[in-house]
C-alpha positions as a printed Julia matrix, in Angstrom:
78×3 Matrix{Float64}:
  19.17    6.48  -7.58
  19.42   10.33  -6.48
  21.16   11.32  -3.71
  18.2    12.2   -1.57
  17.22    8.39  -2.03
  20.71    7.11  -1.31
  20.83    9.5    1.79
  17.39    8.32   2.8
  18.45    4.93   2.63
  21.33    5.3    4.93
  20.24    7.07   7.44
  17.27    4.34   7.78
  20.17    1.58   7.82
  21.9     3.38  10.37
  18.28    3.77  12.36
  17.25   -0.03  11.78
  17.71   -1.51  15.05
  15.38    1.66  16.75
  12.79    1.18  13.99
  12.29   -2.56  14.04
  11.94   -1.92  18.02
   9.35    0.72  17.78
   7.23   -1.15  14.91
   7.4    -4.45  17.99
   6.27   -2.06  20.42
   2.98   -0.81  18.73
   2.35   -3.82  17.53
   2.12   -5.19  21.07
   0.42   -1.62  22.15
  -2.29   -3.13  19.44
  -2.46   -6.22  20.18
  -3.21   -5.57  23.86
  -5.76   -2.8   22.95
  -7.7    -4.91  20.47
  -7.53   -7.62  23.35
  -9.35   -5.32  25.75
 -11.9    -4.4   23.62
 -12.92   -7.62  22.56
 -12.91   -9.28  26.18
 -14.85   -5.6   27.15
 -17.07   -6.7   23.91
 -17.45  -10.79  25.47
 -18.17   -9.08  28.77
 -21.17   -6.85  27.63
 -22.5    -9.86  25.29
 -22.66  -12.27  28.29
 -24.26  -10.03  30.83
 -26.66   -8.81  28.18
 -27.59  -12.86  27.8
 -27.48  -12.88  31.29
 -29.73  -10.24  32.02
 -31.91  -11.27  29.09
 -32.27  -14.82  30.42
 -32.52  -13.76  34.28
 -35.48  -11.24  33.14
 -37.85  -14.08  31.79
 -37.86  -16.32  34.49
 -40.52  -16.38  36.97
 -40.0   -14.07  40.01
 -41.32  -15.64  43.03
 -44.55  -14.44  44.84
 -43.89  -13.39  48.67
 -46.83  -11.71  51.23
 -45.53  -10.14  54.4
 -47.69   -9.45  57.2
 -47.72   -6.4   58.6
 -50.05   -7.0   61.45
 -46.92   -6.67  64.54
 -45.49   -3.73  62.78
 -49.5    -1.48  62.54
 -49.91   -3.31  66.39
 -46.72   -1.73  67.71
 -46.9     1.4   65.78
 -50.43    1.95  66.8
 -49.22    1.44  70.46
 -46.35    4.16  70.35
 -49.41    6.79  69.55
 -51.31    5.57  72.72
């Protein structure tokens, strides 16, 4: 081995403990970020079902009379 290698090697021995620490870290940094995005991904998926489904049903019909509202209104421009 040279003696850039053999450095190398020791001062990543001497480093271990911080290493092996960091690499936990991002690994749980990615873990939760891939987490988000797939529950924002399940999210968008079910309202998109939802919103599909709630689209093709049948709306009902309602007719509002009007006949009090034109009565009073036309006797406010008496």
């Amino acid at each position: 081995m040279s003696q850039q290698k053999v450095d190398q090697y020791k001062k990543e021995k001497a480093n271990r403990k911080q290493i092996m620490k960091k690499q936990r870290v991002m690994g749980v940094v990615r873990t939760c970020a891939v987490t988000v995005v797939a529950l924002a991904l399940v999210g968008w998926i079910g309202f998109s079902v939802y919103d599909s489904y709630t689209s093709n049903q049948e709306r009902p019909s309602v007719e509002i009379n009007y006949d009090a509202v034109t009565n009073y209104m036309s006797g406010l421009s008496e």
